[in-house]
One Martini backbone bead per residue (centre of mass of N, CA, C, O) as a GRO file, in nm:
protein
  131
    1UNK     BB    1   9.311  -0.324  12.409
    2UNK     BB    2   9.109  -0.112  12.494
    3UNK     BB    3   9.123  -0.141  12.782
    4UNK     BB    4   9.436  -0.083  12.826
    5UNK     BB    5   9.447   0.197  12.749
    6UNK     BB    6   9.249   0.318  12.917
    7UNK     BB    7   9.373   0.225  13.205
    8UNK     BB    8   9.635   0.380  13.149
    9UNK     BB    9   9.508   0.652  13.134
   10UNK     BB   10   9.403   0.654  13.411
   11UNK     BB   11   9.646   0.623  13.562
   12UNK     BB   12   9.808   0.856  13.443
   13UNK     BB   13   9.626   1.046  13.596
   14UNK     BB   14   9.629   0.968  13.875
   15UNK     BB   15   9.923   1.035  13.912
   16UNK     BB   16   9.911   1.350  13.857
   17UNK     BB   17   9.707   1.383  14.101
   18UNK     BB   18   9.850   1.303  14.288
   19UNK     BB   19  10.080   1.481  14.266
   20UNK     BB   20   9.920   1.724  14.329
   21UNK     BB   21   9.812   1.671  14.618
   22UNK     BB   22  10.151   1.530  14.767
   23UNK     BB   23  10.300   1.283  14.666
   24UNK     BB   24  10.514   1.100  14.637
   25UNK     BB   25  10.641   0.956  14.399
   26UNK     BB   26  10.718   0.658  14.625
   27UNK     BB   27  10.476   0.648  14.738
   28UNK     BB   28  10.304   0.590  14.548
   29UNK     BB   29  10.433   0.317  14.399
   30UNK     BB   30  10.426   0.191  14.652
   31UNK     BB   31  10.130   0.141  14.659
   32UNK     BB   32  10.071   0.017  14.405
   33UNK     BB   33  10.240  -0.237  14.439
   34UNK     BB   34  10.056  -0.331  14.639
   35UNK     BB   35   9.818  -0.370  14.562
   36UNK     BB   36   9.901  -0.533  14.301
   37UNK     BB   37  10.000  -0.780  14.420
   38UNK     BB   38   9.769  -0.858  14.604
   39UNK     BB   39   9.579  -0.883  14.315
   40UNK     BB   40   9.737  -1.098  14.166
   41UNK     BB   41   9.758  -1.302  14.393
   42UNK     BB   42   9.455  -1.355  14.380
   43UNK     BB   43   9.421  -1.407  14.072
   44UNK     BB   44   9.583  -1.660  14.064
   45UNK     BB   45   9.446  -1.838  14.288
   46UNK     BB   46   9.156  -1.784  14.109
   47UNK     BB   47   9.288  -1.954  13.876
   48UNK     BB   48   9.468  -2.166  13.977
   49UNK     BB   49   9.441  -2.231  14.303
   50UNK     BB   50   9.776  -2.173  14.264
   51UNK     BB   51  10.139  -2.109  14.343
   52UNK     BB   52  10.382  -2.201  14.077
   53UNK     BB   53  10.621  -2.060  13.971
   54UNK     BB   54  10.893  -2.048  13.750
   55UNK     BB   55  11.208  -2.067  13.748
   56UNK     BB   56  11.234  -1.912  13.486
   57UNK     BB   57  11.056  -1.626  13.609
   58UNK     BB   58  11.249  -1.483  13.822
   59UNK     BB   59  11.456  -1.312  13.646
   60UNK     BB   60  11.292  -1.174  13.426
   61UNK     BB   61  11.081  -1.050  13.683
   62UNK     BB   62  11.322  -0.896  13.783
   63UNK     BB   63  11.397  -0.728  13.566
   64UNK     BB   64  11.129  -0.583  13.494
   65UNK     BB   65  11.096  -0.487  13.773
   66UNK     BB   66  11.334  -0.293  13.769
   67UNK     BB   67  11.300  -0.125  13.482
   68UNK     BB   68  11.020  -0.026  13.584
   69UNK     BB   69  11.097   0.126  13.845
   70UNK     BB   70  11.252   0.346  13.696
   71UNK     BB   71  11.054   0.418  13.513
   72UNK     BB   72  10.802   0.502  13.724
   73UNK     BB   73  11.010   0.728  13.844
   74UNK     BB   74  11.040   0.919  13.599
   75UNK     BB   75  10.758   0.975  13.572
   76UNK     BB   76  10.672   1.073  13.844
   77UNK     BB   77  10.924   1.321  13.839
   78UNK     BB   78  10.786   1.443  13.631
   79UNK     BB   79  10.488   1.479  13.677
   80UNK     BB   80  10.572   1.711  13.907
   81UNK     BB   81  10.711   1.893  13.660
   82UNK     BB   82  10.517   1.844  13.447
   83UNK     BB   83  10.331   1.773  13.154
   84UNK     BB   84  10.107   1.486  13.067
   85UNK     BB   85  10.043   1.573  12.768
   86UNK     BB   86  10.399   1.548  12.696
   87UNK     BB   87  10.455   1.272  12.884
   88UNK     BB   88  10.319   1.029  12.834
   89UNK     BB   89  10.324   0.975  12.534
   90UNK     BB   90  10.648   0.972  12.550
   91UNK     BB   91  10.618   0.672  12.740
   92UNK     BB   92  10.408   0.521  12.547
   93UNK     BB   93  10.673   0.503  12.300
   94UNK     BB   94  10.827   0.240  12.375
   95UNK     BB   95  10.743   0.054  12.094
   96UNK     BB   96  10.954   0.133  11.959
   97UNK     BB   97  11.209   0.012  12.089
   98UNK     BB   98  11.090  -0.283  12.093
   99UNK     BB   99  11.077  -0.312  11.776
  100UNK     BB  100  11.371  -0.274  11.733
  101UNK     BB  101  11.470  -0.489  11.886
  102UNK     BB  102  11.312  -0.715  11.806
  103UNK     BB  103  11.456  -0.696  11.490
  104UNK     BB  104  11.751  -0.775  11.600
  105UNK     BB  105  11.746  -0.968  11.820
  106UNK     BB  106  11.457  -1.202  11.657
  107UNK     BB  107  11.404  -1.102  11.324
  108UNK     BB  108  11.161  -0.932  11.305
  109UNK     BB  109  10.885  -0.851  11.115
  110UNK     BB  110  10.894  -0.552  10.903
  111UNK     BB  111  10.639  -0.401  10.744
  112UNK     BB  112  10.579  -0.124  10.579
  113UNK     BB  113  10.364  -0.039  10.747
  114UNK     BB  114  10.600  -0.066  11.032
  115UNK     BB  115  10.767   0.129  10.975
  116UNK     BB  116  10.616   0.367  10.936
  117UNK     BB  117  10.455   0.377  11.210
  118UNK     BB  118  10.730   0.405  11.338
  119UNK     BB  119  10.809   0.689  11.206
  120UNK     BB  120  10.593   0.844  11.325
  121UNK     BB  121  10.635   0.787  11.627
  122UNK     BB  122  10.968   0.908  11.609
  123UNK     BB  123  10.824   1.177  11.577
  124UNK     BB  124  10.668   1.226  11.795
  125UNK     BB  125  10.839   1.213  12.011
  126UNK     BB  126  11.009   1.411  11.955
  127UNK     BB  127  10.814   1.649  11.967
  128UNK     BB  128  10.726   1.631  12.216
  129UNK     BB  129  10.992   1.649  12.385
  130UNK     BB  130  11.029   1.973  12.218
  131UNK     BB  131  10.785   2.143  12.330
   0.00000   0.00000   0.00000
């Protein structure tokens, strides 16, 4: 879980950079997916040896694709003009509404401790927002 946090955050700052330097924000985006791909397909073929996703995740995963590509598209038309210090974390809090629809939609359960811990992130991020 700490290299996924690390790597997320390297790679949004790298976002920063890249729009810094000049890139417009949809070339950036479609090059990450070029390269993406890419290399997603080769470790697919090399760990599975083969590629034959499942009929039912072409629909789940064509939706999540669209999702993606809007969040990643205002983020870093955000990130064009606004500070990454806190546009990145109010982005990175996303995990507040994905608990809360768990919690509708498949009646996952919200322990004290996971209640708190949603109420002090959807205040950091309200605070982030207003800053």
């Amino acid at each position: 879980m700490l290299l996924a946090t690390v790597a997320a955050g390297v790679g949004n700052l790298l976002y920063k950079i890249g729009l810094l330097a000049g890139s417009p924000p949809e070339t950036l985006l479609a090059t990450q997916a070029w390269v993406f791909c890419s290399l997603a397909t080769r470790f697919v073929c090399f760990s599975d040896g083969h590629i034959r996703p499942p009929k039912a995740g072409f629909g789940h995963g064509a939706l999540v694709g669209v999702t993606l590509l809007a969040g990643f598209i205002a983020l870093l038309h955000g990130l064009a003009v606004g500070p990454a210090s806190v546009l990145i974390p109010v982005a990175q809090l996303g995990f507040v509404f994905t608990a809360v629809l768990g919690r509708m939609l498949f009646a996952e359960a919200l322990s004290l401790r996971k209640r708190v811990g949603l109420v002090v992130a959807a205040a950091a991020m309200v605070t982030l927002a207003f800053s």
